[in-house]
RODO-2510 file (C-alpha; in nm, 4 decimals, decimal comma):
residues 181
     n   res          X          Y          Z
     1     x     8,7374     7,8654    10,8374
     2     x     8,9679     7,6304    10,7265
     3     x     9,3292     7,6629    10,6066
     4     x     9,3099     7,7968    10,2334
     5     x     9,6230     7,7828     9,9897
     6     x     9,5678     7,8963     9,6220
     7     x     9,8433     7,8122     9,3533
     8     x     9,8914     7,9331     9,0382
     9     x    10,2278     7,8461     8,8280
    10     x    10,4922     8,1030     8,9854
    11     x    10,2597     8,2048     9,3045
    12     x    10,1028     8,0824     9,5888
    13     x     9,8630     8,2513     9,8285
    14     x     9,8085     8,1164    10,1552
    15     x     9,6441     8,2272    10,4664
    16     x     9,8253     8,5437    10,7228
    17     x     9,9124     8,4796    11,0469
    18     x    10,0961     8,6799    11,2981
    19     x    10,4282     8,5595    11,1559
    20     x    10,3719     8,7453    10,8516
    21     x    10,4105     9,0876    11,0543
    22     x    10,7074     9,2073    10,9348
    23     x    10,6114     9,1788    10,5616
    24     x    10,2718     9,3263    10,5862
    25     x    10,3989     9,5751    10,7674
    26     x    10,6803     9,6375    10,4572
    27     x    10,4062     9,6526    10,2089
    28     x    10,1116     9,8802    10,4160
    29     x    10,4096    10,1004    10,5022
    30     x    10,5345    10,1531    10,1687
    31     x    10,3741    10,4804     9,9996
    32     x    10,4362    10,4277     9,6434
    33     x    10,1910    10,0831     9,6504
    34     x     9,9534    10,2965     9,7829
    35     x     9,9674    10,5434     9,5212
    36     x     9,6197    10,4418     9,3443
    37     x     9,4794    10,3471     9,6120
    38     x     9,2040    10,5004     9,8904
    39     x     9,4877    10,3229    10,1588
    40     x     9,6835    10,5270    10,3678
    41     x     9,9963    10,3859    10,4482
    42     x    10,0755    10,2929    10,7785
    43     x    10,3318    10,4614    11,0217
    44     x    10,3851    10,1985    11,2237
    45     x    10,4109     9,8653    11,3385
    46     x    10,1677     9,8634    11,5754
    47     x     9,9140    10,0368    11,3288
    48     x    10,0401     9,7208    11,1098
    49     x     9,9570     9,4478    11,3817
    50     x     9,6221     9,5990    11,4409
    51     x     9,5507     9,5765    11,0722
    52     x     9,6550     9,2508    11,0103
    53     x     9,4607     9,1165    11,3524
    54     x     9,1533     9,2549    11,1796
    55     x     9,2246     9,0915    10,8007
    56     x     9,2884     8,7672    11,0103
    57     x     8,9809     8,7831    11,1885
    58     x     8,8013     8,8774    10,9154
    59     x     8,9059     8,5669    10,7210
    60     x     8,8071     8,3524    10,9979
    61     x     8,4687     8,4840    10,9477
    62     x     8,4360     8,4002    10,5864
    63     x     8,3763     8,7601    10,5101
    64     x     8,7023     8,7909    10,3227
    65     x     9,0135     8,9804    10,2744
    66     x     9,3220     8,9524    10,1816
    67     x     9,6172     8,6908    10,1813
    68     x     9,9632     8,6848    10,1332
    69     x    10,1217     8,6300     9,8041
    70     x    10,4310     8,4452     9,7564
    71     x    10,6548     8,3496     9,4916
    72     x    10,6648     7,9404     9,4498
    73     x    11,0321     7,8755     9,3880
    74     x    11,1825     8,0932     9,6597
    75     x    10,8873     8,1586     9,8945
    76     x    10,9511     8,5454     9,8746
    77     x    10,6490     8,7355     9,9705
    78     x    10,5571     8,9958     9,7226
    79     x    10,2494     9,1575     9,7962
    80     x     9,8815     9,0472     9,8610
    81     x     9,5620     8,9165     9,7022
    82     x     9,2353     8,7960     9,7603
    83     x     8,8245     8,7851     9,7556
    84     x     8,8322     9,0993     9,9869
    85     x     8,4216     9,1373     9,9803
    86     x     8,1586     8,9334     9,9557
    87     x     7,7605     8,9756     9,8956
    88     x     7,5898     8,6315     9,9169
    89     x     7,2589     8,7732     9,8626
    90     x     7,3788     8,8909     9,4754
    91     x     7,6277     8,5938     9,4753
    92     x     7,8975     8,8371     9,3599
    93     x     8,2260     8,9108     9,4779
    94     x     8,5159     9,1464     9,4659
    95     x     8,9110     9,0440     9,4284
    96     x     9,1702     9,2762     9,4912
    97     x     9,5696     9,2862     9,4952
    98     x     9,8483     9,4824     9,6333
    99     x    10,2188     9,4123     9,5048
   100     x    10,5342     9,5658     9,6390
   101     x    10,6988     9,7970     9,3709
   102     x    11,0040     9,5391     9,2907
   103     x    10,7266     9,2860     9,1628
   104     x    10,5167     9,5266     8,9614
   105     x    10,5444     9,4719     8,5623
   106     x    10,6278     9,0830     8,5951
   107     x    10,2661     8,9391     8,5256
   108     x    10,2416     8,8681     8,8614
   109     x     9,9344     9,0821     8,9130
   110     x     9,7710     8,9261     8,5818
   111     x     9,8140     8,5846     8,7233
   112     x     9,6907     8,5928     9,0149
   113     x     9,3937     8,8342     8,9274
   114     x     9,2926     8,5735     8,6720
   115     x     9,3098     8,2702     8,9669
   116     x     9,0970     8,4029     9,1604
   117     x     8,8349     8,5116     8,9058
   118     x     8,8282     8,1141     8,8002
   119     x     8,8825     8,0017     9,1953
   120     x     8,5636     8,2533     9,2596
   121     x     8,3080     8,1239     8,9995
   122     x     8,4225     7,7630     8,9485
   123     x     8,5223     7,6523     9,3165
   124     x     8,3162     7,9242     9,5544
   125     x     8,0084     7,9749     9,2933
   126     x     7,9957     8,3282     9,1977
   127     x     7,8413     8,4294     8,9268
   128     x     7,9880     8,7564     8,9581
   129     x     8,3153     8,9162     9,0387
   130     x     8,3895     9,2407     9,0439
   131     x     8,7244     9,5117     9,0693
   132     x     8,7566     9,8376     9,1860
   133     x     9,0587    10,0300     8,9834
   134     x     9,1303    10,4101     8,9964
   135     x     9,0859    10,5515     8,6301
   136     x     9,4372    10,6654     8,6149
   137     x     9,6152    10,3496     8,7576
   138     x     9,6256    10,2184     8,3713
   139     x     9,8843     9,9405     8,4686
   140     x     9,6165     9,7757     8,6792
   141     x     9,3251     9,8859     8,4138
   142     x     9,5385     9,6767     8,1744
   143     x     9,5578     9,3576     8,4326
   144     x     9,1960     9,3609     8,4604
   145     x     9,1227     9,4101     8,0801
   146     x     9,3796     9,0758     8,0010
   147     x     9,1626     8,9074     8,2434
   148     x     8,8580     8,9740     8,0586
   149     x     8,6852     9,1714     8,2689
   150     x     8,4710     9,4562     8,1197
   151     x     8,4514     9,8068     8,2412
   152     x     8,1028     9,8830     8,3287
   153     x     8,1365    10,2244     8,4051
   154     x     8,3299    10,5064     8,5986
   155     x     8,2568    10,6076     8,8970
   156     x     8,2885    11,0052     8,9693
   157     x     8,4502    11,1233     9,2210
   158     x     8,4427    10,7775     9,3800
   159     x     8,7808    10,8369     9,5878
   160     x     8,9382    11,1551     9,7788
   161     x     9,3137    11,1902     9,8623
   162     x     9,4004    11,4952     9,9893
   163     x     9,1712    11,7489     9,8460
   164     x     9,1837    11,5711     9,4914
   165     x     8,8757    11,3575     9,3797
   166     x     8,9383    11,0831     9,1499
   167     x     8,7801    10,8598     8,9194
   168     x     8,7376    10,4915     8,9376
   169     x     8,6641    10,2411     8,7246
   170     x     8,3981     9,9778     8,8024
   171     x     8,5163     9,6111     8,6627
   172     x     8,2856     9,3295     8,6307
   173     x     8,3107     8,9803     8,4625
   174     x     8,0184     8,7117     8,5205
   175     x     8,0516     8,3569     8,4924
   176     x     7,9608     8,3084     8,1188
   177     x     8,2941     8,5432     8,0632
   178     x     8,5327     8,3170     8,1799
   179     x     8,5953     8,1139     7,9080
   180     x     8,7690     8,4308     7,7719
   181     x     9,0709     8,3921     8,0573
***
């Protein structure tokens, strides 16, 4: 697989690479990202560089996953994003994000959500995308509402943490929608 960048106006999301240890390791480390999420955060850094060796070789394979997100005018890393499944046979996908705590409420989640809706049905052919939100994570709820998708339903009990089920809403937005971003 070759070398992917994606740029929107304050982001850019490029490939990982073992360089990028010590900030994926800050953000799959950090509990309160992982708040509304079925991720468990990791204790260390090894647990880190055996994650990230997977999402790396998982990219490789075009089966996707996620990147890392920076901010254009610094180059700050602030979180992740990406096409992090893919089923060719129903030519839909799913996009997904992950933003360390001092980024949340900036739009950043908004933009880049909305990129790769358009990078995923214009440039890779989708005709489907879909997102995966917890029912009571309203802040992302909200990100995939501005970026038209529709919620198609809730799923029950979809996730366990701890011995708590929760809810989880089941985003979708097909090509026709995207006029709407």
């Amino acid at each position: 697989m070759r070398a992917m960048e994606i740029l929107t106006e304050r982001l850019c999301l490029k490939e990982y690479d073992k360089s990028c240890i010590n900030d994926y390791y800050k953000l799959k480390s950090c509990p309160s990202v992982w708040t509304y999420s079925t991720f468990v955060p990791v204790q260390s850094i090894w647990e880190a560089e055996h994650l990230l060796n997977g999402q790396i070789v998982s990219r490789e394979q075009n089966k996707g996953g996620f990147m890392p997100l920076y901010k254009r005018d610094n180059d700050q890393y602030i979180g992740e994003a990406g096409i992090i499944s893919i089923n060719r046979n129903a030519n839909r996908c799913e996009i997904g994000y992950n933003l360390l705590p001092e980024f949340w409420n900036q739009g950043f989640a908004t933009e880049i959500a909305a990129k790769l809706v358009i990078h995923a049905i214009n440039d890779l052919k989708f005709e489907r995308v879909e997102a995966l939100v917890l029912s009571d994570n309203k802040a992302s709820c909200r990100v995939m509402e501005k970026c038209g998708f529709k919620c198609e339903g809730i799923l029950r009990h979809f996730n366990r943490h701890h011995d708590n089920y929760r809810n989880v809403n089941y985003y979708g937005i097909i090509s026709s929608d995207i006029k709407s971003i």
